[in-house]
C-alpha positions as CSV (number, residue, x, y, z in Angstrom):
1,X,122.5,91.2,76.8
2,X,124.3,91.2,80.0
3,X,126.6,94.4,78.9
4,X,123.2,96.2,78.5
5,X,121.4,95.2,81.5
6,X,124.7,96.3,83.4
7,X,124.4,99.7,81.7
8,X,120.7,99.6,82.9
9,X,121.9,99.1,86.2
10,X,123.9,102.2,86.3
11,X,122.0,104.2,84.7
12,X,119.1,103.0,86.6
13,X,116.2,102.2,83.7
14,X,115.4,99.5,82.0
15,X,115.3,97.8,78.9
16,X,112.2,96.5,76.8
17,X,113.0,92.8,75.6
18,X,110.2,93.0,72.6
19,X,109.3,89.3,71.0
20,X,109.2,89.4,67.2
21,X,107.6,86.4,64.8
22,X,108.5,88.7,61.4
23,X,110.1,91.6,59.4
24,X,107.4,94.4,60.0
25,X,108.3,93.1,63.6
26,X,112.1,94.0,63.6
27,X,111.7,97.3,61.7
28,X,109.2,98.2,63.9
29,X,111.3,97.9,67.3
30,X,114.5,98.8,65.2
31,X,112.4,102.2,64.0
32,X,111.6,103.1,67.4
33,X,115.1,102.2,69.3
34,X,116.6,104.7,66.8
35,X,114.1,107.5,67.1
36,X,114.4,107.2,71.0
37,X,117.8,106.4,70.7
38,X,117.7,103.5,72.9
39,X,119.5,100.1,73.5
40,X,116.9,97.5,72.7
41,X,116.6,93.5,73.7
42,X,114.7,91.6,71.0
43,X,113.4,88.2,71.7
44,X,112.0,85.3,70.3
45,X,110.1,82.4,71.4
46,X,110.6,78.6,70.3
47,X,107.1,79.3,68.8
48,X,108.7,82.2,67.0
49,X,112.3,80.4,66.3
50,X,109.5,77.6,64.7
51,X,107.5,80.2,62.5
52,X,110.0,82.1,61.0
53,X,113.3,79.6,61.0
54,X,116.2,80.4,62.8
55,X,118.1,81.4,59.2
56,X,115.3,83.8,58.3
57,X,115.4,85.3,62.1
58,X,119.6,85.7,62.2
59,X,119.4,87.3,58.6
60,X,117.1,89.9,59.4
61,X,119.0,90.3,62.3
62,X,121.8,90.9,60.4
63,X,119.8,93.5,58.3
64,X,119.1,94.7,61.3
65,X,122.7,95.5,62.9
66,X,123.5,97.1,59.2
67,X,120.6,99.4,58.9
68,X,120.4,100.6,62.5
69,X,124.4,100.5,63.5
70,X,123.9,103.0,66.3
71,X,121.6,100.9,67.9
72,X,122.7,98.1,70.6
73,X,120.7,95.5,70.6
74,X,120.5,91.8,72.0
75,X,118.8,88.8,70.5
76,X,117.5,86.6,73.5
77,X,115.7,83.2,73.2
78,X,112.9,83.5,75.5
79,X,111.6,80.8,77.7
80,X,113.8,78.1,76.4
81,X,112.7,75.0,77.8
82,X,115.8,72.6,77.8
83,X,119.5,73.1,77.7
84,X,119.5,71.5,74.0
85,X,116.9,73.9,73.2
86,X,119.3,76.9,74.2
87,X,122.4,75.4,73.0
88,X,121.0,75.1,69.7
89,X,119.8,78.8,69.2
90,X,124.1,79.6,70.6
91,X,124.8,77.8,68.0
92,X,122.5,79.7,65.7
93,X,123.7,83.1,67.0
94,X,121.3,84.2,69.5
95,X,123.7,86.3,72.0
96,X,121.9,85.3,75.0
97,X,119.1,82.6,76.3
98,X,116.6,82.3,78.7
99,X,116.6,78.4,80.3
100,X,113.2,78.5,82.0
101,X,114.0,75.2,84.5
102,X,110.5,76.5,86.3
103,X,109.1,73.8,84.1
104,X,109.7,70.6,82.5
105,X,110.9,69.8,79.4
106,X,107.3,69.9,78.2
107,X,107.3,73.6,79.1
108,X,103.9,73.0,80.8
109,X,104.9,70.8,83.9
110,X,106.0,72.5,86.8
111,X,109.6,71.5,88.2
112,X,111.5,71.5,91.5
113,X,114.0,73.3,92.6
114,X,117.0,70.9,92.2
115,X,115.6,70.2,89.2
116,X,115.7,73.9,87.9
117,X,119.3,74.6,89.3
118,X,120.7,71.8,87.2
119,X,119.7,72.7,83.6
120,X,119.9,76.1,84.4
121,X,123.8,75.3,85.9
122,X,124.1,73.4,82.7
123,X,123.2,75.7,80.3
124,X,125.0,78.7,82.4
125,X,128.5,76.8,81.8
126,X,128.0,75.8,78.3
127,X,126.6,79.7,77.5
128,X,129.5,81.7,79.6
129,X,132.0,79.4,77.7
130,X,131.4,81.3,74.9
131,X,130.7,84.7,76.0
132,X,126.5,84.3,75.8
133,X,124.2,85.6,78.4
134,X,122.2,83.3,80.5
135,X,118.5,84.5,82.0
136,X,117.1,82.0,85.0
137,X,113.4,81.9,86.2
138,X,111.8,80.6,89.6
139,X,108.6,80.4,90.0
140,X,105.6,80.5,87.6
141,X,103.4,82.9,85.3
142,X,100.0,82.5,84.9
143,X,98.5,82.0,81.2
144,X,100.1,80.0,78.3
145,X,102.0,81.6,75.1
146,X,103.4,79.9,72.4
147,X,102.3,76.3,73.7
148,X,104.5,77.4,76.6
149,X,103.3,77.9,80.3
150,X,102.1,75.9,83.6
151,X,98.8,78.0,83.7
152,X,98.8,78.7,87.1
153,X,101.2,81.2,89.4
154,X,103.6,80.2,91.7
155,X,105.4,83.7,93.0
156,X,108.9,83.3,94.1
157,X,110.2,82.9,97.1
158,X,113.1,85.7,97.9
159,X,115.1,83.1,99.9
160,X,114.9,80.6,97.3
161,X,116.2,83.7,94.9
162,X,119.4,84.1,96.7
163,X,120.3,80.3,96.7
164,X,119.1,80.1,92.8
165,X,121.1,82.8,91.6
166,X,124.3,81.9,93.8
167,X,124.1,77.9,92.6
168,X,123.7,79.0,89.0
169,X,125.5,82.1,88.5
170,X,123.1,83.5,85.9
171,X,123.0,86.6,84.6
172,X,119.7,87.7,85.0
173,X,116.7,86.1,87.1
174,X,112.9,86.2,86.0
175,X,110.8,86.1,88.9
176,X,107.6,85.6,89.4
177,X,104.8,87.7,90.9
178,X,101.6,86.9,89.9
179,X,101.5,88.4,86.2
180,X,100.1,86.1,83.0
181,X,101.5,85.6,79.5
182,X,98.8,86.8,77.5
183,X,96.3,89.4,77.0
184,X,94.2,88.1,79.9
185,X,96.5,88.9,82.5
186,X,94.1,90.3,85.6
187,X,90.2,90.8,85.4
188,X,90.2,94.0,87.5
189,X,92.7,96.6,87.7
190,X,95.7,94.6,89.5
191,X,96.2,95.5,93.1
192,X,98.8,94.4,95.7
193,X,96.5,91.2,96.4
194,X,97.2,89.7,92.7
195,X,100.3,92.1,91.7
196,X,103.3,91.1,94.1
197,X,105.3,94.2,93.7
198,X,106.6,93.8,97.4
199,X,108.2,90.3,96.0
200,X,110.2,92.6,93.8
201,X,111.6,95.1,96.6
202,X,112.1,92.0,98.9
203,X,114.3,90.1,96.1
204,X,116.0,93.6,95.9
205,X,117.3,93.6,98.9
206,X,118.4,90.6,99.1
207,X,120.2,90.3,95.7
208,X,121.1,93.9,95.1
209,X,123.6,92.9,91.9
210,X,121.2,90.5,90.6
211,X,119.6,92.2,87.4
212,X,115.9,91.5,88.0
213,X,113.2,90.6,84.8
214,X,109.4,91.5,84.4
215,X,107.8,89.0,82.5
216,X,104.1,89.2,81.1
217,X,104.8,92.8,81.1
218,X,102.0,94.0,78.6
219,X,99.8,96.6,79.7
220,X,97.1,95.9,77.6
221,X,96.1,99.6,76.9
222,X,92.7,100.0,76.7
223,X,92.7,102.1,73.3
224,X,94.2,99.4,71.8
225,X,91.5,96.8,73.0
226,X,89.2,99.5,71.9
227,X,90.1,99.2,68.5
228,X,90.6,95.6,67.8
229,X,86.5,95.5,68.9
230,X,85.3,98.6,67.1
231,X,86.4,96.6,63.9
232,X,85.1,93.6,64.2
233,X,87.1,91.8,67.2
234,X,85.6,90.1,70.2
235,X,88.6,91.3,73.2
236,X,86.8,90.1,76.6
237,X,87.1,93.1,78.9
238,X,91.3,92.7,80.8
239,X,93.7,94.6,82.5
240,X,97.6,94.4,81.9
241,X,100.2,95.3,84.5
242,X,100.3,99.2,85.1
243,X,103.2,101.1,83.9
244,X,103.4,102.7,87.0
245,X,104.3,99.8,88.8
246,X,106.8,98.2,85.9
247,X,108.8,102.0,86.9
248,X,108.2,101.0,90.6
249,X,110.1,97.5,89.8
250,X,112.7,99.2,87.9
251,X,113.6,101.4,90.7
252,X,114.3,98.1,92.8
253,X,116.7,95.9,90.7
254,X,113.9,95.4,87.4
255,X,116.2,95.9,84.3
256,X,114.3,94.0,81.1
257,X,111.2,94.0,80.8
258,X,109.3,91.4,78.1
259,X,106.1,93.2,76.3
260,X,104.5,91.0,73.6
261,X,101.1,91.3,73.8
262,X,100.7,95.5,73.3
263,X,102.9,95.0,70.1
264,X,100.3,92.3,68.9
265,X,97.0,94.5,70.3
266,X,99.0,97.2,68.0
267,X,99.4,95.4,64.9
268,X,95.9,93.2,65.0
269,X,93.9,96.5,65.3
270,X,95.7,98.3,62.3
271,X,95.4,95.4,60.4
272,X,91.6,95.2,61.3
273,X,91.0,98.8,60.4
274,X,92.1,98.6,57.2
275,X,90.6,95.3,56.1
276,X,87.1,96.8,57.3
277,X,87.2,99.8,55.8
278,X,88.5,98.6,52.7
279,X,87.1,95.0,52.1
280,X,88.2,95.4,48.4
281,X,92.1,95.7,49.4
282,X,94.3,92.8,49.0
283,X,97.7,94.0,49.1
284,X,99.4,92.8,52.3
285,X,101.6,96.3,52.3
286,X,98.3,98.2,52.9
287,X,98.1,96.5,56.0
288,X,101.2,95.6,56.9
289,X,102.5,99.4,56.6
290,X,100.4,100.8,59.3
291,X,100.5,97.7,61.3
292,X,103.9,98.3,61.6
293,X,103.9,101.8,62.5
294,X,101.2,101.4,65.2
295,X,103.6,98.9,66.6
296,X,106.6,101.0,66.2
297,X,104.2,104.0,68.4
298,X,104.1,101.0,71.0
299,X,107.6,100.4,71.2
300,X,109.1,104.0,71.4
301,X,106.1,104.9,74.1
302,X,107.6,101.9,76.3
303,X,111.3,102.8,75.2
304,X,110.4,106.0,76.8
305,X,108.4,104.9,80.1
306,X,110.9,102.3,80.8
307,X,114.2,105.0,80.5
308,X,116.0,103.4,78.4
309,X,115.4,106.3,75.6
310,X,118.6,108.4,75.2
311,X,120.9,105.8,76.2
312,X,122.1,104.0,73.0
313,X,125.0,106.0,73.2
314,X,126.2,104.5,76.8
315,X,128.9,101.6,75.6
316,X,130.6,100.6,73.3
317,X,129.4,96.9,72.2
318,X,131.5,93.5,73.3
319,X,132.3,91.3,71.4
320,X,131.3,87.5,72.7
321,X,134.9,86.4,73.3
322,X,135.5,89.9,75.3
323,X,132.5,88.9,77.2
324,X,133.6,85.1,77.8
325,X,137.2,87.1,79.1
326,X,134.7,88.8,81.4
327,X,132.7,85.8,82.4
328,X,136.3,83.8,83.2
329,X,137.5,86.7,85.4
330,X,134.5,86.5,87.8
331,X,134.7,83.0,87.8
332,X,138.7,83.5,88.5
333,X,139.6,80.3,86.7
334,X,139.7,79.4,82.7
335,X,136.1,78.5,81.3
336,X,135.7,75.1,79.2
337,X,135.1,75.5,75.4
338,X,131.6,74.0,74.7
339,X,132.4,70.9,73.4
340,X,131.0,69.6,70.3
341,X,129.7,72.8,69.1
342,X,131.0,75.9,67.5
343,X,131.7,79.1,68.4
344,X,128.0,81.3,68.1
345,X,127.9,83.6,65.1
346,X,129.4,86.9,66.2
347,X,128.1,88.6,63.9
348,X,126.1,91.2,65.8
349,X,128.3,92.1,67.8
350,X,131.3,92.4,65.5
351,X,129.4,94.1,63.1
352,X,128.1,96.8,65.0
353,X,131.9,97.3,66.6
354,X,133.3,97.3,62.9
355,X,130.3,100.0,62.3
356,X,132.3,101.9,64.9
């Protein structure tokens, strides 16, 4: 992931990070990254690691790299909520994890900040040692995904930022500023009172190299809510975070951006439509099928909003032990191997250089 969010950086978009629970999921962001001809981050919660197994998840994957070989893509572990938890999706092949220290262990209790440098530290030295990304958060979102999530927002101090991200050495920082996991994200349109867009400029400036992430990123399109309700559903009335001001963040330092909640407003109200109009239909393909393309619609519409379209041709993939060379020269001494634990399956990286 971090060779795309550098690319990002100088080409100055961003990149969608898009969770996925399933198949119809994968070929739905896969579909649109090639149609847009993007570079793609797809994601997956411990929720979604538990759903669909981590074999299942690496395979399609796999499939995934084979099918679409022009394609660069990342598989991130989002939110993790210990350094076990992390080291055990490396060790399943994910090619870069979040450690969310913001919380406890429990993924529900808010930490402190010593606290949060040290697993993230942890998990940082373990991950570089094998050529795997590293994402850090400080602060809290509001709302709870997944099981995972305080439930209440605590934005992140800039000052704070530059003593995280020089302690740690991560790759990425998620940062906080006042947006929800979730569909229920604001209950008016978000102004600067409950959007903290400033935050984002101020962190800017102060870590200029740092690649900033947007989480809770869903804009919760209206249409889509729309739909979900005119067939059957019961959506309260919400507002998601404007895409206007996700292009605002990615002109100050924003380069991944995490959308969940569209895809699943996408897929719920296809599914509904058809199962309404046709309450004789049992074949999940009748549902599935345009599920997945109003999805894929919500993927390549964000592929294009965020910039990232047109740019899967920028690099060449790394491989993780190029990458663990890279991480060793900026550290300018040898990295540890990870002891204990194998070398993380490169297989989507080598398979998409073979490809080439």
């Amino acid at each position: 992931m971090r060779q795309l969010l550098d690319e990002a950086a100088f080409g100055g978009y961003g990149v969608g990070a898009f969770n996925v629970n399933n198949m119809e999921q994968i070929q739905a962001v896969m579909e649109a990254a090639e149609e847009t001809r993007s570079p793609v981050i797809i994601q997956a919660s411990r929720g979604a690691r538990q759903y669909t197994n981590d074999r299942f998840l690496i395979h399609l994957m796999e499939a995934a790299v084979e099918l679409y070989p022009d394609v660069p893509v990342a598989l991130h572990l989002d939110h993790g909520n210990s350094p076990e938890t992390c080291l055990s999706a490396i060790a399943q092949g994910f090619t870069s994890v979040m450690m969310d220290g913001s919380l406890l262990a429990d993924g529900k209790t808010p930490s402190d900040f010593e606290y949060n440098v040290a697993v993230t530290l942890e998990v940082v030295e373990q991950a570089h040692a094998v050529g795997v990304t590293v994402e850090g958060e400080l602060g809290t979102l509001g709302g709870i995904e997944d099981g995972h999530g305080s439930g209440t927002v605590q934005l992140t101090d800039p000052d704070q930022a530059v003593e995280f991200v020089e302690r740690t050495g991560i790759d990425a920082l998620a940062v906080a500023i006042g947006t929800s996991h979730g569909a229920y994200k604001f209950t008016s349109p978000p102004t600067g009172d409950v959007l903290a867009m400033k935050l984002i400029q101020d962190i800017n400036d102060r870590l200029p190299e740092t690649h900033l992430v947007m989480h809770g990123s869903s804009s919760v399109p209206k249409a889509l809510v729309d739909r979900i309700n005119e067939y059957g559903g019961e959506i309260r009335p919400t507002w998601g975070v404007p895409v206007e001001e996700i292009q605002l963040g990615i002109r100050h330092g924003v380069r991944k951006i995490n959308v969940d909640t569209d895809a699943r407003l996408a897929m719920t109200g296809a599914v509904r439509k058809v199962l309404f109009e046709k309450t004789d239909e049992y074949d999940p393909r009748a549902y599935l099928k345009p599920a997945r393309e109003a999805m894929k619609a919500v993927y390549a519409e964000r592929m294009r909003q965020f910039g990232q379209a047109g740019h899967a041709g920028d690099c060449k993939p790394k491989s993780l032990e190029t990458m663990r060379e890279a991480y060793e020269i900026d550290l300018g001494e040898p990295l540890p191997p990870l002891p204990g634990a194998p070398l993380p399956s490169e297989a989507l990286a080598e398979a998409r250089a073979d490809e080439r």
